[in-house]
Phi, psi and omega in degrees: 000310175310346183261307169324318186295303195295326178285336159327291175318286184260045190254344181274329184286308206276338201244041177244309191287322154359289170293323189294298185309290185319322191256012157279288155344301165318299185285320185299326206288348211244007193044115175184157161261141192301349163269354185298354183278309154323309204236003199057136162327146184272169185273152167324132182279125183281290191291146181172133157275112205279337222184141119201127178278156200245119144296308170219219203280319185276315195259179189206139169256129175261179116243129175245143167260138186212132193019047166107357201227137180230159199224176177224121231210124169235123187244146157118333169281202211285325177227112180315123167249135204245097180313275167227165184215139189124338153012017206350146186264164176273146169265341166229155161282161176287092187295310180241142180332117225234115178298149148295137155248157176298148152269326183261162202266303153340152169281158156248186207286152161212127237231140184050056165210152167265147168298181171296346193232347177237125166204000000 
């Protein structure tokens, strides 16, 4: 009698790790976690990194987005820098090429020439 029982058990045991491995198999294939039935669904990721670039051998330009506003982050150097922050996110990308704008306001300098006010 004791063998029937022992065997029961562990045909109950076996078609139990079954059932795990199978709803484990599942989740991954579907990339979730095998506990999302349990606990709900996770809520939307706020933080993502959208874009980044290497200025040079030390430095990296980010651009991160947290909830629809994206900042612009220069890392790596002697001090973490928070470029711009406030950012709109875009809604279509941009089909045609975008002119460069000046950054500096100044005019700029020229050597061995005289200026407009000196002569």
């Amino acid at each position: 009698m004791w063998d029937i029982l022992t065997y029961l058990v562990l045909i109950i045991l076996i078609a139990g790790a079954l059932i795990a491995a199978a709803l484990v198999a599942r989740s991954a294939m579907q990339g979730s976690s095998p506990l999302d039935g349990f606990f709900g669904p996770k809520p939307d990721r706020r933080l993502d990194v959208v874009e980044h670039a290497s200025v040079d051998s030390r430095r990296r330009l980010i651009l991160v987005r947290r909830d629809n506003v994206e900042h612009l982050i220069m890392t790596g150097g002697p001090v973490d820098v928070v470029i711009e922050t406030g950012i709109a996110q875009r809604s279509t990308p941009r089909s045609e090429p975008v002119e460069p704008q000046a950054v500096f306001t100044r005019p700029a300098r020229t050597f061995g020439q005289a200026s407009s006010g000196e002569k």
